[in-house]
Phi, psi and omega in degrees: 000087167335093192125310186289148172310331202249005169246140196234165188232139202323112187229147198231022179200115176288009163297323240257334191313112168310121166321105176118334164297116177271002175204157173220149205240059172275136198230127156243140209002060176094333181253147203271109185259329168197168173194140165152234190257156201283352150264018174243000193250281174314073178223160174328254200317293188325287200306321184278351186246000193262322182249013135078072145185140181285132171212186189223133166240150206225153164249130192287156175287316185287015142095012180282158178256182235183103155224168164206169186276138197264135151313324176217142184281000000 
């Protein structure tokens, strides 16, 4: 919905994820991998089995998110 608060437009890094977003939407090839709030989305185990890499992800004390690649799977 073009115009509206509920529409956010599509990110592909969570750094990139605006401060203050409370849900997230992952989509893999088109298909719904997860949804809801957004620290139930963004979590280690969703994000590494959704991009076939292990990775850890942290939320910043200034509330920005954070991934990086884990050494073990």
């Amino acid at each position: 919905m073009p115009g509206s608060d509920r529409h956010r437009p599509g990110r592909h890094h969570v750094e990139q994820v605006p401060v203050g977003i409370t849900h997230a939407l992952l989509l893999d090839h088109g298909h719904v991998v997860a949804q809801g709030p957004i620290n139930q989305v963004f979590t280690d185990e969703i994000m590494s089995a959704t991009f076939g890499l292990p990775l850890q992800i942290n939320q910043l004390p200034d509330g920005r998110w954070a991934a990086r690649a884990r050494l073990n799977y």
